[in-house]
C-alpha positions in Angstrom: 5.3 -11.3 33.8 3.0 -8.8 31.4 2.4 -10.2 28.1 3.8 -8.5 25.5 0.7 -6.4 23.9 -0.2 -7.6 20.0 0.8 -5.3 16.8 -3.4 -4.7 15.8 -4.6 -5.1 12.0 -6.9 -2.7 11.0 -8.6 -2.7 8.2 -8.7 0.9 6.7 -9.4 0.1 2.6 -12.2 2.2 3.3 -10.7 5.8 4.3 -7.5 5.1 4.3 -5.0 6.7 7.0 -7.4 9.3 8.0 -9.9 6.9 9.4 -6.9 5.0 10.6 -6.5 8.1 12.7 -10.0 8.7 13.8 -11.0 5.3 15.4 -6.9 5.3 17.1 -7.2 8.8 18.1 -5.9 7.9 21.7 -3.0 6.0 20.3 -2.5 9.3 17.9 -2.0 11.5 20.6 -0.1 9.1 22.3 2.4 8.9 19.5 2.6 12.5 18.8 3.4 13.1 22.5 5.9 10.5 22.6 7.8 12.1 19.6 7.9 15.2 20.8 8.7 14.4 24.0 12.3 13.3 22.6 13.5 16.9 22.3 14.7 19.1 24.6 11.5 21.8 26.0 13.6 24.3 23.7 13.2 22.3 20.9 9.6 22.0 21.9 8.7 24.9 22.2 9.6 25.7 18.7 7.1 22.7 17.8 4.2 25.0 16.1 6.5 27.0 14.1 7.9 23.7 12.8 4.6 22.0 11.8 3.2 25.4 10.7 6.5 25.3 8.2 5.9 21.7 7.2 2.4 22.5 6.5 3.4 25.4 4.2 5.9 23.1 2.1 3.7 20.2 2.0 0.6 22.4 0.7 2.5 23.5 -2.2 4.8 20.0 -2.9 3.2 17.3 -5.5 1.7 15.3 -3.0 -1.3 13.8 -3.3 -1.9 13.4 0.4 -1.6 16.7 1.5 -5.5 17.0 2.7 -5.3 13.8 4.5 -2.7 14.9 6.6 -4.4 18.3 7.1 -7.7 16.0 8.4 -5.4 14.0 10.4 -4.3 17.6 12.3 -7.4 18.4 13.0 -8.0 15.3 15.2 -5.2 15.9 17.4 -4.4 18.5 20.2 -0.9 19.9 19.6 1.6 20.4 17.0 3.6 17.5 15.3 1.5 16.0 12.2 2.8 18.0 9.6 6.6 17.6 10.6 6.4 13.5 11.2 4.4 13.5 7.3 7.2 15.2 5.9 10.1 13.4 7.7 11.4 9.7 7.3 13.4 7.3 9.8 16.6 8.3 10.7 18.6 4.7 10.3 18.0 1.2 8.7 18.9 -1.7 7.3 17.3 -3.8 4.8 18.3 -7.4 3.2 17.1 -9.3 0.0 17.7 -13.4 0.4 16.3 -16.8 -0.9 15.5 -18.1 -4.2 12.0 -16.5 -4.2 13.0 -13.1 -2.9 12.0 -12.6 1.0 12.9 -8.8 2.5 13.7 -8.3 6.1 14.5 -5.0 7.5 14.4 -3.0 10.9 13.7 0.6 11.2 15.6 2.4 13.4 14.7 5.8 14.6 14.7 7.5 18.2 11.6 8.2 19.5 10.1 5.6 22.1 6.7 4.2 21.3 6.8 3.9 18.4 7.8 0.2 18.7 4.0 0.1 21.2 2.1 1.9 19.4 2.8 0.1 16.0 -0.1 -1.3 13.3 -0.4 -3.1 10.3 -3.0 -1.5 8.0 -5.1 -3.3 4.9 -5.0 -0.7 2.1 -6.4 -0.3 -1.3 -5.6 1.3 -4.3 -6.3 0.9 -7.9 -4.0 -2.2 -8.4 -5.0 -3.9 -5.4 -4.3 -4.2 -1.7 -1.4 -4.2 0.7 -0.4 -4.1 3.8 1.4 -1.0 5.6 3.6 -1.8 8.5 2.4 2.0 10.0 1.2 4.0 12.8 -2.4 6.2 13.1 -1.7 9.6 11.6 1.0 8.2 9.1 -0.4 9.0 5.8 2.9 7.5 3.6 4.4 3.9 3.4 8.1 3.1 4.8 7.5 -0.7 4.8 4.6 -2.7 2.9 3.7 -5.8 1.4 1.4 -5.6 -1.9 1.3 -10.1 -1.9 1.4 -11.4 -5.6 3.1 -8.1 -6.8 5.7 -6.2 -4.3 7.6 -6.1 -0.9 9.2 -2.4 -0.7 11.0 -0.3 2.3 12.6 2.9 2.6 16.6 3.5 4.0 17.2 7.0 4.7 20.0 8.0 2.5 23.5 9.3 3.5 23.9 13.1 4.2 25.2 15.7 1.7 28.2 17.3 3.2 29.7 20.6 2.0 31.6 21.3 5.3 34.1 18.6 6.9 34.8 17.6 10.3 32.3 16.4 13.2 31.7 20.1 14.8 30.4 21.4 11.2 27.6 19.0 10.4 25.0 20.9 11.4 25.6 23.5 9.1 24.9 20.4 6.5 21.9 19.0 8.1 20.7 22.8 8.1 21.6 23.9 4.7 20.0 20.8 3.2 16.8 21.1 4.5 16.5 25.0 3.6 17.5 24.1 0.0 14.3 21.3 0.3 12.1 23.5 2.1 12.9 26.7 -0.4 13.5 24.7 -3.8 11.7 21.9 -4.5 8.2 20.9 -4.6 8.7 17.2 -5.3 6.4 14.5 -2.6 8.3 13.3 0.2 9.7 9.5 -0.9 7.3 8.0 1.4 4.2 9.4 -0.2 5.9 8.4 -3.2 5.9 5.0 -2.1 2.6 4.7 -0.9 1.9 6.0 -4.7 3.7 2.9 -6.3 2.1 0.3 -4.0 -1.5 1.9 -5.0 -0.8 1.8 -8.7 1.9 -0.3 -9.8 0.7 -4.0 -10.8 3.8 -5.9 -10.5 7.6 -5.9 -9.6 8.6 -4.4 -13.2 5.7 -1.2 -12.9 7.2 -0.4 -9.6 11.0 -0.4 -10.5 9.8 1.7 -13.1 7.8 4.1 -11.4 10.1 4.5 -7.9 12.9 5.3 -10.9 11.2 7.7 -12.6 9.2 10.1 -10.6 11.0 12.5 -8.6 10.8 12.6 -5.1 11.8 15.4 -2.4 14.8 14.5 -0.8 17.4 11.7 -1.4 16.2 8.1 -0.9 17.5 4.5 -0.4 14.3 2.2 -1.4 14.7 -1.6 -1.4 12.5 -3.5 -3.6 11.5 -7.2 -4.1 8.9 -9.6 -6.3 7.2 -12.7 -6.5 10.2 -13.9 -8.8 13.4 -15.1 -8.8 16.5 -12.1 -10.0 13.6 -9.6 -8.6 15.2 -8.3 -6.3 17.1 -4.5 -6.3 18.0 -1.2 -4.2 17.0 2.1 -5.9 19.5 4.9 -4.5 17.7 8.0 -5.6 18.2 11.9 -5.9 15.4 14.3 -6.2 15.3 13.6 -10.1 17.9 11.0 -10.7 18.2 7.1 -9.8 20.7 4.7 -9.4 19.7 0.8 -9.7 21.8 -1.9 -8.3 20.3 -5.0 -8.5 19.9 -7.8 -6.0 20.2 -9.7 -3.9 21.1 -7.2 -1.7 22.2 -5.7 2.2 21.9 -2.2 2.3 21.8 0.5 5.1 21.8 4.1 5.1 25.2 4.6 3.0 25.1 4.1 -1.0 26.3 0.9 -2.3 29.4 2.2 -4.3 30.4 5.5 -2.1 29.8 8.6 -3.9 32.4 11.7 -3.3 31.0 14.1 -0.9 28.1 11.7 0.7 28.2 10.5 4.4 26.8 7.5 5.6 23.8 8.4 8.5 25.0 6.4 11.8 22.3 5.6 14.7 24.9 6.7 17.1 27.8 5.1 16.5 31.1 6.1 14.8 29.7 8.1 11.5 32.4 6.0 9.4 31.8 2.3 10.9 27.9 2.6 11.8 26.3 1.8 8.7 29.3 -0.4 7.3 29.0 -2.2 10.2 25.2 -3.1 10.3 25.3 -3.9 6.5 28.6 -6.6 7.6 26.7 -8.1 10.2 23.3 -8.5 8.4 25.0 -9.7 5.4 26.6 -12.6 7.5 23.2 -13.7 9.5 20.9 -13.5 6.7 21.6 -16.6 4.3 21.5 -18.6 7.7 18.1 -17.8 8.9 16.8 -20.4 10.5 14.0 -19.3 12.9 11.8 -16.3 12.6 14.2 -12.9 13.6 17.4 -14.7 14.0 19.3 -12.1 11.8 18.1 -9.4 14.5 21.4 -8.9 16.6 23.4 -5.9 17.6 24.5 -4.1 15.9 21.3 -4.5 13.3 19.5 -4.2 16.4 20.9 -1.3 17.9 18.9 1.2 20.8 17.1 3.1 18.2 15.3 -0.1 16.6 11.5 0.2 16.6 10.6 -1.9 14.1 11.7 -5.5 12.6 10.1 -7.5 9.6 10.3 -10.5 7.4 8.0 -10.5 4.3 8.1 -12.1 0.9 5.4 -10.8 -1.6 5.9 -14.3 -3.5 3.8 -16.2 -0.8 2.5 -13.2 1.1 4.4 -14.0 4.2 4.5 -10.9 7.0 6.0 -11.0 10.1 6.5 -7.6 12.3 8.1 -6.9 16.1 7.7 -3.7 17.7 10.9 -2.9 20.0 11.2 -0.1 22.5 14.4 1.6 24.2 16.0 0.3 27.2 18.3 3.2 28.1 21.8 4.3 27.2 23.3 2.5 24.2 21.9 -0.8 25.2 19.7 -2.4 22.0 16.4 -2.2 22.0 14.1 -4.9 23.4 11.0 -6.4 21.7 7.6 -4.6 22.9 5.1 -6.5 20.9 4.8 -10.4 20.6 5.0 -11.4 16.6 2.7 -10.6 14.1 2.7 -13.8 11.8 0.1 -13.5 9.0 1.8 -16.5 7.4 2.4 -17.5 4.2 -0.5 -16.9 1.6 -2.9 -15.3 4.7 -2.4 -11.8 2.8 -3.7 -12.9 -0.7 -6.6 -10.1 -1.2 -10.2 -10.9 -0.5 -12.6 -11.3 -3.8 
């Protein structure tokens, strides 16, 4: 039997996700082939006219990183940079449990390889280091550990709906992203994100900043510090936020349902789907007794790429890539277990 490949660390507090990108440019191309290759040759084929739109509303949004992803197009040979570095995942769900707050979360979204072609990057910013659960040519932060200050993920939030019924939903999905893409200039939430774990020192500075500043599309971001009671899910608009504190299960629905919002699903019955994960994750995760024993079906459904465990209190970090299978069958893992271990992450002097 193959051995499972290992998640690589790489160490990129010098350059950040640019030179992440330019010493994995095989693995970049790789991954930007492997996403597009999940849509139809239509769909395709409309590829540069999508990234050449994304390009266009990330130069004029808030961003910061908008010339790092521009460098990061310039190292590959097709379309696709621009539209993954203003999208996030399309499922998820996220739990807060222990005394000393631990997070664990999978990211589900559709595209095979990601779960391969996954890395764990050592950044830097002003208030110290952390580590990006990532992939070459990603310049934001869905899933980090900051050890000593903050564990953070990002849920995609449930869809606006104007129309009703299953047949009309496109119209929604279609009307939103015009209104984003012709109204507001806000950074997408994971380069807000990846803002907060640069700057903000501790638990309290991060709340505080992922609450205040206002971010381009609606937003489910989990949270968690080094204490006990730190622990909360941040449901956020473009300029408003909602804070429920921990602990917590969430998923891609908000935690009191809000007239006119509709939970995302990752497949399955729109109204059981995200109900459903947050049940079952709810009941595994107080009785966690070896590493990944909450990750089950459906928490571990066909589109999961990604699974972690991390606690910023002792700096434990523990990732799994997973990769599709076929049909509606759950994902299987792809990578053997990245355990850094407790304290491993502390930054180096």
């Amino acid at each position: 039997m193959t051995e499972l490949p290992e998640i690589p660390l790489v160490d990129v507090r010098v350059g950040g996700p640019v030179a992440h990108a330019a010493t994995h440019r095989l693995a970049l191309e790789e991954l930007r082939t492997a996403c597009l290759a999940y849509f139809p040759a239509p769909a395709r084929a409309l590829a540069p006219f999508g990234d050449a739109v994304a390009r266009r509303w990330l130069e004029r949004s808030a961003s910061p990183y908008a010339a790092e992803v521009m460098e990061i197009a310039r190292l590959t040979a097709g379309p696709g940079v621009f539209l993954v570095n203003t999208a996030y995942e399309w499922g998820c769900t996220a739990a807060c449990r222990g005394e000393v707050p631990a997070l664990v979360r999978t990211l589900d979204w559709p595209f095979a390889g990601l779960g391969r072609g996954l890395s764990v990057a050592r950044q830097a910013g002003p208030a110290g280091e952390f580590w990006n659960v990532t992939w070459p040519g990603a310049v934001g932060v869905l899933t980090a550990l900051a050890p000593g200050r903050f564990a953070a993920t990002i849920n995609q939030a449930p869809l606006y709906r104007r129309t009703r019924g299953e047949f009309l939903r496109w119209i929604d999905y279609a009307t939103n992203a015009i209104g984003t893409l012709a109204r507001i200039r806000f950074a997408p939430p994971a380069h807000v994100l990846r803002q907060v774990f640069e700057t903000a020192t501790d638990y309290a500075s991060a709340k505080a900043m992922l609450s205040r500043l206002p971010m381009a599309r609606p937003v489910l971001v989990a949270l968690t510090g080094t204490r006990p009671g730190e622990s909360c899910v941040i449901e956020r608009i473009e300029t408003q936020a909602w804070i429920e504190e921990g602990p917590f299960v969430v998923a891609n629905d908000w935690q009191s349902a809000r007239a006119g919002w509709e939970p995302r699903s990752c497949g399955r019955p729109v109204g059981l789907d995200s109900r459903e994960r947050r049940e079952a994750l709810s009941a595994s995760v107080g009785a966690i007794r070896q590493p990944f024993d909450w990750l089950k079906p459906p928490v571990q459904n066909w589109a999961t790429r990604v699974a972690v465990e991390m606690c910023a209190g002792d700096g434990t970090l523990r990732v799994i890539g997973l990769e599709p299978v076929g049909g509606d069958r759950p994902a299987v893992r792809a990578t053997q277990m990245l355990d850094l271990g407790a304290r491993t992450l502390e930054p180096s002097s």
